[in-house]
C-alpha positions as CSV (number, residue, x, y, z in Angstrom):
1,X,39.6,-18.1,-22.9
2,X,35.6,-18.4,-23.3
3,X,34.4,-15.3,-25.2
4,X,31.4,-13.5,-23.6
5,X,28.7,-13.5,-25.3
6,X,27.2,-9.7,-26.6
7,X,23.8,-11.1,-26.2
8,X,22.3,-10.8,-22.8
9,X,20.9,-14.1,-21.4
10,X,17.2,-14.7,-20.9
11,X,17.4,-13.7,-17.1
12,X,19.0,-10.5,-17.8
13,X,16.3,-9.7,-20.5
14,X,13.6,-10.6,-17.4
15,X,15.2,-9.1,-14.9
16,X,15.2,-5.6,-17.4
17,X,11.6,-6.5,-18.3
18,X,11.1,-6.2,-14.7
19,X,12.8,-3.3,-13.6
20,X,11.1,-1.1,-16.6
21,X,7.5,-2.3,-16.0
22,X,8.7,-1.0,-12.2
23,X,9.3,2.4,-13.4
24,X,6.1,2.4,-15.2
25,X,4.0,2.1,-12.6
26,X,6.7,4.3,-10.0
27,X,5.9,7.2,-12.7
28,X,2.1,6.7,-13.0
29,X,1.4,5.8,-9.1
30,X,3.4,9.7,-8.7
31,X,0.9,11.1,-11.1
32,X,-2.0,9.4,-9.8
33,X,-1.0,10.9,-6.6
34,X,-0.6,14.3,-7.7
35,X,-2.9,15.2,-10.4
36,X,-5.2,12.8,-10.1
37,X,-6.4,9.3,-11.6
38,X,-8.5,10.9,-14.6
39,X,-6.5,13.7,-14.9
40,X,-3.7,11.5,-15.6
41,X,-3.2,9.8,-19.6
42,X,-0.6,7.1,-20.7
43,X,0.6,10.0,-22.6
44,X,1.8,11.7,-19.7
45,X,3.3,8.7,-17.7
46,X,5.0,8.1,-20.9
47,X,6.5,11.7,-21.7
48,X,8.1,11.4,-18.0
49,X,10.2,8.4,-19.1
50,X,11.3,10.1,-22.2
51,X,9.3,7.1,-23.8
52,X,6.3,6.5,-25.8
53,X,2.6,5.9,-25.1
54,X,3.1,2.1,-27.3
55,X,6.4,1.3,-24.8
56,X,3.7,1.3,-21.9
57,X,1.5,-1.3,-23.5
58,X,4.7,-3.7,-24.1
59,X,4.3,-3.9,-20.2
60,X,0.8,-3.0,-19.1
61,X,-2.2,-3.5,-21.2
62,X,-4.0,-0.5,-20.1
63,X,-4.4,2.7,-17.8
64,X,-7.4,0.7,-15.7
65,X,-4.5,-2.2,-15.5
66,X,-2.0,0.4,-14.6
67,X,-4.2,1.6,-11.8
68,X,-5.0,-2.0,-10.8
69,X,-1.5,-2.4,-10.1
70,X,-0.7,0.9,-8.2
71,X,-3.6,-0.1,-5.7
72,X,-2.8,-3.8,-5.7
73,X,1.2,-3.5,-4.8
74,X,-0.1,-1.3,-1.9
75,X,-2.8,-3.5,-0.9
76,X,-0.7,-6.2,-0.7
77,X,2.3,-4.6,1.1
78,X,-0.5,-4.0,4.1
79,X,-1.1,-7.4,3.8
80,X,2.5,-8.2,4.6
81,X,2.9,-5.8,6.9
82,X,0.3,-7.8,9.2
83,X,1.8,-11.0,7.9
84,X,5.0,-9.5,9.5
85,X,3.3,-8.4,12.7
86,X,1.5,-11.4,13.6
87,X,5.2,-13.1,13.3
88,X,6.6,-11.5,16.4
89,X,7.0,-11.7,19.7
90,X,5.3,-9.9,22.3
91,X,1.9,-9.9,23.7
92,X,-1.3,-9.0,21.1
93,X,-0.9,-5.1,22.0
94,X,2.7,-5.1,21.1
95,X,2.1,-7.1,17.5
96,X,-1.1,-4.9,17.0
97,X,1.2,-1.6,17.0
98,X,3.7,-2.8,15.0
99,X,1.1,-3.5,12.3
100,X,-0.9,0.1,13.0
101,X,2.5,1.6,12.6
102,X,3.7,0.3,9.5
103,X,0.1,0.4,8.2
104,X,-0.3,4.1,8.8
105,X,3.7,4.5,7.1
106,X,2.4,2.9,4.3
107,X,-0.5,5.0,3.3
108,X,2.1,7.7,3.2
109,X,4.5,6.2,0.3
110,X,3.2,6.1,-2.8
111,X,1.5,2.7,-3.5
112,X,-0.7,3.4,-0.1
113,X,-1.4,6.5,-0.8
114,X,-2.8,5.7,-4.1
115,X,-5.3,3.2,-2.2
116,X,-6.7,5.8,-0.4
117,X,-6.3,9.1,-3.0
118,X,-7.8,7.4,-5.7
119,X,-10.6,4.4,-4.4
120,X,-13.0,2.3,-5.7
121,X,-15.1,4.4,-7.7
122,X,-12.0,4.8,-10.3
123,X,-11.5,0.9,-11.1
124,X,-13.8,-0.9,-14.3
125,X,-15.9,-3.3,-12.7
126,X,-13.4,-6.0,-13.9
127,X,-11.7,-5.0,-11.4
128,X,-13.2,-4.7,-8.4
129,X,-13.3,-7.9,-7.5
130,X,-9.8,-8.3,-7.0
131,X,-9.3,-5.1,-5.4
132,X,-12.4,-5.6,-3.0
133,X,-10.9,-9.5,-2.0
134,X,-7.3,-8.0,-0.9
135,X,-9.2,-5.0,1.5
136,X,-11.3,-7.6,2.8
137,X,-8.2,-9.7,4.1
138,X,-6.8,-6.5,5.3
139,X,-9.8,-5.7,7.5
140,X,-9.7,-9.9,8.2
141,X,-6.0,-9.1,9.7
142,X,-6.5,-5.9,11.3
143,X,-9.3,-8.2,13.2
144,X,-7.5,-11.3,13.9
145,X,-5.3,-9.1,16.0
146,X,-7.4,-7.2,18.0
147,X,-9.4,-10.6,18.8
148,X,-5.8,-12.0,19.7
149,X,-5.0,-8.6,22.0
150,X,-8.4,-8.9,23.5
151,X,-7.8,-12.8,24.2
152,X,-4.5,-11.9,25.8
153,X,-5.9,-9.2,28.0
154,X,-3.3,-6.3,26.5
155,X,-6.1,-4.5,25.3
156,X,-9.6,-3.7,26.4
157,X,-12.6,-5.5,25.4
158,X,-14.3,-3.9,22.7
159,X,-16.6,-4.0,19.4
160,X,-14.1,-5.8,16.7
161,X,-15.5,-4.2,14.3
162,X,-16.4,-1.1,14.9
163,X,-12.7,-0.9,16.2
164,X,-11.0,-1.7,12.8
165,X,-13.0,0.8,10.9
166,X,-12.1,3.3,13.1
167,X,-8.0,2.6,13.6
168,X,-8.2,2.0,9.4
169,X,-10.1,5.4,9.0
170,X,-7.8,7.2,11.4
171,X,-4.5,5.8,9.7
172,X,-6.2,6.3,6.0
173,X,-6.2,10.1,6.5
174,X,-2.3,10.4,6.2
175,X,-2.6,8.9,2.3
176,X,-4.4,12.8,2.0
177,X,-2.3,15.0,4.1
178,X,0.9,14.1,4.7
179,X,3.6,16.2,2.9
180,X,7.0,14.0,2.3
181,X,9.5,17.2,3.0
182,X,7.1,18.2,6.1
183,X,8.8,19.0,9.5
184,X,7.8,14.8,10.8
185,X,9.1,11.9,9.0
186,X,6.0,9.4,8.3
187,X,7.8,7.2,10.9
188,X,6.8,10.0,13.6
189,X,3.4,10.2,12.6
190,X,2.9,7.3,12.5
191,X,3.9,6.3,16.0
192,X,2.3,9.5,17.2
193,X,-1.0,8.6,15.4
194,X,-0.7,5.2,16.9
195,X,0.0,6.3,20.5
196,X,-3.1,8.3,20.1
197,X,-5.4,5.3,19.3
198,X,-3.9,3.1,21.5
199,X,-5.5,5.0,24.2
200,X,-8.6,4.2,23.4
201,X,-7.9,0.8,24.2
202,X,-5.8,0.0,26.7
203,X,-7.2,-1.8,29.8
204,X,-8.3,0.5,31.9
């Protein structure tokens, strides 16, 4: 009978590495959310995992790289979300609203939410760039499919640009007011926000 070994392998070691740098950022994206980017320290995110402020820096190098991450997980689930969109079936009205949806939804969970509650202004300029690049491809998406809706005749002719500013500023708000325990699930709002808009463009 082979013993098993008391020493876990080098894949479980990751795979914990992984899960506690998660929980790191779950607790300080929370805080962000709630009290604030500058009113939040290490100290605190720390003191919520019963841990201290020199455990944090095993995984993340620093509160600006912290916050990097928080905005970046939820800049890039947008990203997939349009990824996913622009995958399916349907004519470009019926791919666009599955994207506005899901993008809307996701400015009311916590990674989104900490896109829009905290901004730009709160990143070093080290980080910028990287934060600027991923809300550029965003807007590039959110474009992409209106130009492929407009092409396709399922939605109206209209200025591209001006028309992604406005959807993405409508379906930002959510990241400021939605409550999680509120009497809608983010799903609802989010299809009623997007039935809303749609109107605006539909063939007429």
């Amino acid at each position: 009978m082979q013993d098993i070994s008391p020493f876990r392998s080098a894949s479980q070691r990751e795979a914990d590495r992984i899960a506690k740098r998660e929980a790191v950022l779950r607790a300080a994206v929370r805080m962000f959310n709630d009290r604030g980017f500058h009113a939040t320290s290490l100290d605190d995110v720390a003191a919520s995992l019963g841990v201290s402020k020199r455990t944090i820096y095993h995984y993340l190098a620093s509160k600006d790289q912290v916050l990097l991450e928080c905005v970046t997980i939820g800049l890039q689930q947008l990203l997939q979300a349009a990824e996913q969109a622009r995958a399916e079936a349907g004519t470009g009205r019926e791919r666009l609203i599955k994207f506005l949806r899901r993008y809307a939804e996701i400015n009311m969970e916590d990674f989104g939410r900490c896109v829009i509650r905290t901004g730009e202004e709160a990143l070093s300029k080290e980080s910028l760039p990287q934060y600027r690049a991923l809300k550029k491809e965003i807007d590039a998406a959110m474009r992409q499919m209106l130009n492929e809706a407009i092409e396709d005749g399922s939605i109206a002719q209209r200025d591209v640009k001006i028309t992604a500013f406005t959807l993405a500023g409508a379906l930002n708000w959510p990241a400021r007011w939605h409550v999680p325990d509120g009497g809608q699930t983010a799903q609802q709002i989010a299809a009623s926000m997007v039935e809303v808009l749609m109107h605006g463009i539909d063939p007429r």
